[in-house]
C-alpha positions as MATLAB code, in Angstrom:
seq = 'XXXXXXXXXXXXXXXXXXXXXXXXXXXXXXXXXXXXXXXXXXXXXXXXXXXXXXXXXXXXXXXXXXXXXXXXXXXXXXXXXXXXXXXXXXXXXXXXXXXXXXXXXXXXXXXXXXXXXXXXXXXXXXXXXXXXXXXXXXXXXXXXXXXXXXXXXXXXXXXXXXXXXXXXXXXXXXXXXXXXXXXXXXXXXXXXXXXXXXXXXXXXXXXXXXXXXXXXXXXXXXXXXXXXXXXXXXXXXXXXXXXXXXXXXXXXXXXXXXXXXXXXXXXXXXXXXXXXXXXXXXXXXXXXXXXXXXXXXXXXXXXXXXXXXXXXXXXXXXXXXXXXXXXXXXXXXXXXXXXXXXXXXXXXXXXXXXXXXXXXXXXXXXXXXXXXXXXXXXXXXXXXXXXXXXXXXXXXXXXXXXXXXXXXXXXXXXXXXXXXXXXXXXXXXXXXXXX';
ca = [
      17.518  -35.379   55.912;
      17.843  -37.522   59.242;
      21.538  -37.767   59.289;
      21.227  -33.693   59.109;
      18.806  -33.559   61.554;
      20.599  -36.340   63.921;
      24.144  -33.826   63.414;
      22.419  -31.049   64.720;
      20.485  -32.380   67.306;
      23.794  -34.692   68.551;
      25.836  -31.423   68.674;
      23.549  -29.334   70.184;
      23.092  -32.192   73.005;
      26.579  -32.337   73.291;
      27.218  -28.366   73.762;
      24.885  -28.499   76.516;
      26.147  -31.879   77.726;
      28.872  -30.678   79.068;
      27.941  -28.639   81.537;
      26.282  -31.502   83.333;
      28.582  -34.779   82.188;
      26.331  -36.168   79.957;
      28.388  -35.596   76.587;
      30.018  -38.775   76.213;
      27.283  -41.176   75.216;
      23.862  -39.309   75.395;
      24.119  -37.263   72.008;
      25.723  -40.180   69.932;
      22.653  -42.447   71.718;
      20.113  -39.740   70.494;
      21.243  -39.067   66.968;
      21.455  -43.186   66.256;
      17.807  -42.945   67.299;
      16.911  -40.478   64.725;
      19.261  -41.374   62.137;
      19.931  -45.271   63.006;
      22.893  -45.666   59.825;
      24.735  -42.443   61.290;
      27.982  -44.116   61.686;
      28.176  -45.201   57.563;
      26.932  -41.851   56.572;
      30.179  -39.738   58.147;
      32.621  -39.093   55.546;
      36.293  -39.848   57.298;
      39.150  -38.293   55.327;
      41.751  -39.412   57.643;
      43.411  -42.959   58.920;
      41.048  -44.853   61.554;
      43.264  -46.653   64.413;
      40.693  -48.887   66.218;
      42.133  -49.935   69.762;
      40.539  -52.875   71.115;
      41.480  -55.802   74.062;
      40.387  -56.917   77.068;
      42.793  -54.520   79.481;
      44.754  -51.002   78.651;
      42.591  -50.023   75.966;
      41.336  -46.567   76.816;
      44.737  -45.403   78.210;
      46.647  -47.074   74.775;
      43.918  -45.100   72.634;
      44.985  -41.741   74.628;
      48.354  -42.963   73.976;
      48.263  -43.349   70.345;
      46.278  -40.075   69.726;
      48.408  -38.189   72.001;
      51.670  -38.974   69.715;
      49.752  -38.637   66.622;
      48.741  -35.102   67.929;
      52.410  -34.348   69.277;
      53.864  -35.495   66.062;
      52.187  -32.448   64.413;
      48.908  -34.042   63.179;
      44.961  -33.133   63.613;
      43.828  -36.096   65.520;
      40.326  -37.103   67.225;
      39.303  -39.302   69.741;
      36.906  -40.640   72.698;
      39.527  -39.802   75.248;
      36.854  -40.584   77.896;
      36.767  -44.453   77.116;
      33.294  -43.797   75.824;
      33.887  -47.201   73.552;
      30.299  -48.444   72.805;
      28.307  -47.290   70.027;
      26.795  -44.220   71.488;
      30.469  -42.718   72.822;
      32.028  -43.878   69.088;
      28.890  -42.216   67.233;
      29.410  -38.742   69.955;
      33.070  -39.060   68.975;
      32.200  -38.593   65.113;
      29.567  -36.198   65.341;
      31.593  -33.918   67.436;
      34.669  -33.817   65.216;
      32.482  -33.714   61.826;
      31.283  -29.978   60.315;
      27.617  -29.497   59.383;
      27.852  -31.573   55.606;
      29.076  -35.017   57.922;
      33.093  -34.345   56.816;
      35.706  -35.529   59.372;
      38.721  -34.035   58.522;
      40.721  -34.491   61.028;
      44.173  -36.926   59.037;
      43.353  -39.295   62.436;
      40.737  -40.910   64.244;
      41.686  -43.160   66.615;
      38.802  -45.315   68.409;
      38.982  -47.010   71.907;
      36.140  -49.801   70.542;
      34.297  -52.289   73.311;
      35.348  -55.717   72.013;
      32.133  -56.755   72.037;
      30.116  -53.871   70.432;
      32.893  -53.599   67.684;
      30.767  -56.410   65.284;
      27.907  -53.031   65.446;
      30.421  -50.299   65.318;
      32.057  -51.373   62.448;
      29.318  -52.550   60.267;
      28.532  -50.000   58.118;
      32.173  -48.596   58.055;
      36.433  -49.869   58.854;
      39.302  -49.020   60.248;
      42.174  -48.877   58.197;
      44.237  -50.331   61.582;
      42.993  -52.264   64.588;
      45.197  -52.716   67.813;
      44.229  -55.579   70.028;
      45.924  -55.211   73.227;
      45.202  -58.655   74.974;
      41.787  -60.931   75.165;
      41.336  -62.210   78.912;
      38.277  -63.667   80.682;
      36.323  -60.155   81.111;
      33.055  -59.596   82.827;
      31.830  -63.206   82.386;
      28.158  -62.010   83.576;
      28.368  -59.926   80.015;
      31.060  -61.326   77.690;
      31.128  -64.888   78.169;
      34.297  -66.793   77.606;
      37.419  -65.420   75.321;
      35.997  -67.646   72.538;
      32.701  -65.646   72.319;
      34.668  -62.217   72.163;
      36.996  -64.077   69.753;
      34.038  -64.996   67.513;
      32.594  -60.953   67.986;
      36.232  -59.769   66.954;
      36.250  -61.569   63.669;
      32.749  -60.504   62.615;
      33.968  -56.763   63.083;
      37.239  -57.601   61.551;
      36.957  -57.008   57.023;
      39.504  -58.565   55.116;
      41.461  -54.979   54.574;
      42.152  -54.604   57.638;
      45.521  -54.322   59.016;
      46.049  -55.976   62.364;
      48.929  -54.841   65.184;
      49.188  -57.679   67.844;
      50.551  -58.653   70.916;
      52.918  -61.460   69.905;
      52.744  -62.273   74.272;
      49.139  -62.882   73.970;
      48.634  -66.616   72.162;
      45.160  -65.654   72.870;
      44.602  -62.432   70.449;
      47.783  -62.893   68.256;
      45.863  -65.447   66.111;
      43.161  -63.338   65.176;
      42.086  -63.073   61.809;
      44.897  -65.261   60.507;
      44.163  -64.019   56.618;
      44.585  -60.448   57.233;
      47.675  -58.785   57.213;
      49.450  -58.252   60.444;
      52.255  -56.797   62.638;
      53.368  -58.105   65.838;
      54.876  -56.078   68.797;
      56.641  -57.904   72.060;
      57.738  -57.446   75.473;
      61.512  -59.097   75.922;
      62.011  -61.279   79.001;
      63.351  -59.288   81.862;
      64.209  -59.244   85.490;
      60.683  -59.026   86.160;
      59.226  -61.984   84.517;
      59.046  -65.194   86.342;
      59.306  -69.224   85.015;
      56.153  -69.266   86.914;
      52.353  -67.879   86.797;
      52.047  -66.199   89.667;
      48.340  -65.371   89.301;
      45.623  -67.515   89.098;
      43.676  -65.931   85.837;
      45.713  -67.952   83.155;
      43.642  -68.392   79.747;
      46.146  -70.239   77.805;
      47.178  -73.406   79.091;
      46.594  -75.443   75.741;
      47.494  -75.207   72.452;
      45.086  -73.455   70.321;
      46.310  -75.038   67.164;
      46.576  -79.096   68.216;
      45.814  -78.443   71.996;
      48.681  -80.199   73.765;
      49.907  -78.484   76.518;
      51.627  -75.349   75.841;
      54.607  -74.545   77.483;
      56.016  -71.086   78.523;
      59.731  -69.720   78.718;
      58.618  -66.994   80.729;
      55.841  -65.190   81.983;
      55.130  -61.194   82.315;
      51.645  -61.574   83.970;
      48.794  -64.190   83.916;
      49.364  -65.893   80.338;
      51.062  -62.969   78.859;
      55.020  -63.902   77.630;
      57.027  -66.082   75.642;
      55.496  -69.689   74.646;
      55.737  -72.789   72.286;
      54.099  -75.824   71.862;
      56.283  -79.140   72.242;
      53.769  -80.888   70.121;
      53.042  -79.058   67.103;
      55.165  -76.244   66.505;
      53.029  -73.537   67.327;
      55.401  -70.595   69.305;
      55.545  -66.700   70.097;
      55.037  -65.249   66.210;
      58.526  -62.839   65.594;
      57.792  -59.059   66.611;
      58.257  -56.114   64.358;
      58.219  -53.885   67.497;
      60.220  -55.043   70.577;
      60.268  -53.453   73.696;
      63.599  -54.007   75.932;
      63.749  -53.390   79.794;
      67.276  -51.468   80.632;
      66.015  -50.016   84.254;
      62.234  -50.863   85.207;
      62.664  -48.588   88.617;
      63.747  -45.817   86.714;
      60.806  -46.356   84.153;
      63.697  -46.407   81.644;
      63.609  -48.980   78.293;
      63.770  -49.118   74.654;
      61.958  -50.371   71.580;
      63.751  -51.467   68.642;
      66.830  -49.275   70.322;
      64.993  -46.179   70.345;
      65.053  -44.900   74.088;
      61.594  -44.861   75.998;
      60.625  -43.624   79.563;
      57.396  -43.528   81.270;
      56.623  -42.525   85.034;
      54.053  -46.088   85.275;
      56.764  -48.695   85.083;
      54.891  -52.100   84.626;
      55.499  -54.636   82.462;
      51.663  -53.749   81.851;
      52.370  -50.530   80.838;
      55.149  -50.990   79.071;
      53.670  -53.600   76.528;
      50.934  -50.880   75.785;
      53.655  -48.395   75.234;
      55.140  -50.379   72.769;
      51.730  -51.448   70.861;
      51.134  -47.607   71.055;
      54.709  -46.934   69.111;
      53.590  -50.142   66.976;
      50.341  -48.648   65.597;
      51.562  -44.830   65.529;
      54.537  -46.172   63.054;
      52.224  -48.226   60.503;
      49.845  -45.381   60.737;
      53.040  -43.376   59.131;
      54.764  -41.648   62.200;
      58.437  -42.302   62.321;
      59.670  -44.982   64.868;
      62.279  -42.249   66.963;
      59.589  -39.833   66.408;
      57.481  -41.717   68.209;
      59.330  -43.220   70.691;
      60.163  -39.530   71.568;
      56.652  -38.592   71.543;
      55.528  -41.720   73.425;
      57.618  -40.746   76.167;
      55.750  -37.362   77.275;
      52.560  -39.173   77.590;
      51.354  -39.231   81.220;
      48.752  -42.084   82.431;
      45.554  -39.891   83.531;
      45.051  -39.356   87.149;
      41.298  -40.361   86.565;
      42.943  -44.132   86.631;
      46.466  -43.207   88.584;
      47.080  -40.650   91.501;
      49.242  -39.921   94.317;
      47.733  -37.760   97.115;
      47.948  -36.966  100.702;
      45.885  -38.054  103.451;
      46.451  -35.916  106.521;
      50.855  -37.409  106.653;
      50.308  -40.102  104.966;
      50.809  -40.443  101.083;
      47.600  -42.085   99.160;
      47.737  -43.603   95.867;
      44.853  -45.071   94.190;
      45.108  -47.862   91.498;
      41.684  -48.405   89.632;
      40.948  -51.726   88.547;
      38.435  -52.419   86.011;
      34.891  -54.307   87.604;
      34.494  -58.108   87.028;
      38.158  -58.078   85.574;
      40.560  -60.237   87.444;
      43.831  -59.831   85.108;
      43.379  -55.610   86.190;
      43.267  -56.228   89.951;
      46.584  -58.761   90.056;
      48.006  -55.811   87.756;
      46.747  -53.071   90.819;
      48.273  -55.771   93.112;
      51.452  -56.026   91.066;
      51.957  -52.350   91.062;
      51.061  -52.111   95.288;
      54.310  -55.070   95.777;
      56.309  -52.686   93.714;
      56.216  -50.062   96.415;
      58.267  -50.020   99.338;
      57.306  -48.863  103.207;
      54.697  -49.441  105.422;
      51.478  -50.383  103.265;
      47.696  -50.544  103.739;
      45.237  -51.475  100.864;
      42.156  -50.500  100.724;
      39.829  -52.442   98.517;
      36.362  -51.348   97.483;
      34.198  -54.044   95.713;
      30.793  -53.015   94.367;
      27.758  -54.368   92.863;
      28.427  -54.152   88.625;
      27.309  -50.571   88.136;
      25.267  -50.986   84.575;
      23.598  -54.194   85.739;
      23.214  -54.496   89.386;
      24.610  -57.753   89.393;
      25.749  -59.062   92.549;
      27.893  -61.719   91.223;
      30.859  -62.073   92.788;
      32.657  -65.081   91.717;
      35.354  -63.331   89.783;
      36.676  -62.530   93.498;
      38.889  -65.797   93.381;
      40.406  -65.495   89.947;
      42.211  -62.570   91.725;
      45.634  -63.482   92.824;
      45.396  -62.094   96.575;
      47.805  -64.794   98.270;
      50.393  -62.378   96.850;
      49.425  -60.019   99.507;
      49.425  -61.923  102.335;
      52.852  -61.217  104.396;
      53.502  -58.488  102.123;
      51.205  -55.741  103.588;
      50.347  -54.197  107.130;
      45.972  -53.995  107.106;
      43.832  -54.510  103.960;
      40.793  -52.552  104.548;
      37.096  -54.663  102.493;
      34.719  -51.467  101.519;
      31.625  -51.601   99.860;
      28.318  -52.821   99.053;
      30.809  -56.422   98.377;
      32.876  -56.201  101.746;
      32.359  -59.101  103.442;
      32.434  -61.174  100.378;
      36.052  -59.886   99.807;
      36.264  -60.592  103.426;
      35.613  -64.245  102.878;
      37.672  -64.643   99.903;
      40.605  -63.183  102.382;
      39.234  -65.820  104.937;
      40.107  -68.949  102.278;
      43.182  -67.567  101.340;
      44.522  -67.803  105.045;
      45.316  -64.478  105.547;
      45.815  -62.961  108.933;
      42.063  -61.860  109.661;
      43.563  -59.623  112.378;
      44.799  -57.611  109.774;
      41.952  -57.644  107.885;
      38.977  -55.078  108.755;
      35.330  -54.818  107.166;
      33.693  -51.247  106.614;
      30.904  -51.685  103.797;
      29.665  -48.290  103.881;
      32.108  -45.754  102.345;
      31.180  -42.482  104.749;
      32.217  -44.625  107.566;
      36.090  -45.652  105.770;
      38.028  -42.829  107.357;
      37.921  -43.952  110.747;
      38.759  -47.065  109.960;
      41.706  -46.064  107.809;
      43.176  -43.898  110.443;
      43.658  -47.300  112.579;
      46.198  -48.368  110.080;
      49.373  -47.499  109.567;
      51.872  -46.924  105.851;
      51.039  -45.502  102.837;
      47.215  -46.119  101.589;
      46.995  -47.588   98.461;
      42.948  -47.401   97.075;
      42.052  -50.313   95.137;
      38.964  -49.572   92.796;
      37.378  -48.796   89.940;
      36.021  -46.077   87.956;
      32.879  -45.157   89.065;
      33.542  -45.541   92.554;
      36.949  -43.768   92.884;
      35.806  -39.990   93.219;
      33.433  -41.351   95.989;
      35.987  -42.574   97.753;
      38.911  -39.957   97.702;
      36.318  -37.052   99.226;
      35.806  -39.490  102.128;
      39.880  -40.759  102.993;
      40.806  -37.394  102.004;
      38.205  -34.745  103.904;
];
């Protein structure tokens, strides 16, 4: 009687919902209060593709369901990145009729690393994707090893595991369930050298001697061995090769790929997309082909104008320094005239005004390399400092905290603007720059 009760109540709080943005979490938050074993009472007749990691998750869950879906099948998903237990429980509720039947042949789940021990405790997925495990909001997470430790709790024996065999990090997981790997090739893009200063990897996890690397893509992502013991980049199923990065243009397992976001980044979720989508049962060139008409959401990627000069904004995920050297990556990439403008805010669900995290972001890269870099925010001047001890050119540096106040200062600058941010702050932002 309470799961029928929480079904109706969740979907009539969802219809409604959505005509003032509260449908993600709110009605999968309310039914768990009425009906707290909702989640184990939905019957799931399809596959369930959990997509987990530390970066890229919500736009490699979009990814996957958007080939399932292209390749002909009924898929569902939280497409919003709603990846606790509210948006997963909103996400079942929504696609299930009135008797708790989800019919749809996939479900494919963006799940919170750290919530996935409560997600998946009453029910599995049939496949999880891990994308990569980095430090991540340290005021919430705590180290890689705690998130490891949630991971394996959430992970049941059955489950089938499709890894990032660039990660040392996540490709360990679970080392008694069965597993796939997928892999980025070295390419003109990866260095002998970090360049960032996030790196999570440095030992050995199995005897910890230092590990060595053959190359790097980003941070501690890339190909690695350990002199000592043995221990070495596990061989990829899937195996994405770079034949033009400009032109977006490479190939996995010879089947041709293109996307419009060309980072390394990218790419690697593009191929643990293809990776998952073919042990779920979609053919590889099927999915390659499918892969390729994806488009990353302008919610996290846009180009726009400002007045004559072109705007792009890059959002970076809060607290996460691995996605702000990948918005930094993608700002070197571009060519012209260039000023960056950074917004850093308090962390929106907690208030917290820690803001330590600052220096595991690579900036240094910038310096030399763009015109003005504008601090914004209720964080400015810290950025500002952080900028100070990394010798940049404080000239070039200028400090508006408050948002209404940004265009005036942008219009003293000169080259294309390129909005660093992240989620919650970004629509704020582009009805200011672009008024």
């Amino acid at each position: 009687m309470k799961f029928k009760l929480a079904l109706l109540v969740g979907k009539i709080i969802y219809f409604f919902g959505k005509f003032i943005g509260k449908s993600s979490n709110l009605p999968g938050d309310i039914a768990l209060k009425i009906c707290p074993d909702l989640l184990g009472r939905f019957q799931i007749q399809g596959k369930i593709i959990a997509v987990t990691g530390s970066n890229g998750k919500t736009t490699t869950a979009n990814m996957v369901a958007h080939v399932l879906s292209r390749c002909g099948h009924t898929v569902t998903n939280n497409a919003k990145g709603s990846n606790m237990t509210g948006g997963v429980a909103t996400t079942l509720l929504n696609a299930a009729n009135f008797s708790g039947v989800v019919p749809q042949e996939y479900v494919v789940l963006e799940v919170d690393e750290r919530f996935s021990r409560i997600i998946f405790k009453s029910f599995s997925p049939h496949y999880m994707l891990v994308t990569n495990l980095f430090r991540d909001q340290l005021t919430r997470n705590g180290n890689v090893d705690v998130i490891i430790d949630k991971l394996h709790e959430a992970i049941k024996p059955e489950v089938k595991l499709i890894l990032n065999a660039n990660d040392p990090i996540s490709s360990r997981l679970a080392p008694d369930n069965p597993r796939v790997y997928y892999m980025l090739e070295e390419n003109e893009a990866s260095s002998k050298e970090c360049l960032n200063i996030t790196h999570d990897a440095k030992v050995c996890p199995v005897c910890y001697h230092r590990l060595s690397y053959d190359y790097y893509h980003y941070n501690h992502i890339g190909g690695y061995h350990c002199d000592a013991c043995g221990f070495a980049t596990p061989e990829a199923k899937y195996t994405a090769h770079i034949d033009d990065l400009k032109a977006g243009s490479f190939s996995i397992d010879g089947f041709p790929v293109k996307t419009q976001y060309n980072s390394l980044f990218n790419i690697l979720n593009i191929t643990a997309c293809v990776a998952a989508c073919c042990e779920a049962g979609i053919g590889e060139e099927e999915a390659a082909k499918a892969v390729s008409t994806f488009q990353v959401s302008r919610e996290r990627y846009d180009e726009f104008k400002v007045g004559d000069r072109k705007a792009v904004m890059i959002l970076s995920k809060n607290q996460n320094p691995v996605s702000f050297d990948q918005s930094i990556s993608r700002v070197l990439e571009m060519e012209g005239e260039k000023t960056v403008v950074i917004y850093v805010n308090n962390i929106n669900h907690t208030g917290h005004r820690d803001t330590t995290w600052l220096y595991d972001i690579a900036f240094e890269r910038l310096k030399d390399q763009v015109d003005n870099i504008v601090c914004t925010g209720p964080r400015a001047y810290d950025l500002a400092v952080r900028l100070n001890m990394a010798d940049f050119d404080m000239s070039k540096v200028k400090v508006q905290p408050f948002r209404s106040r940004l265009k005036s200062v942008i219009q003293e600058t000169k080259g294309t603007i390129y909005v660093l941010t992240e989620l919650y702050d970004a629509k704020g932002i582009l009805e200011v720059i672009s008024r």
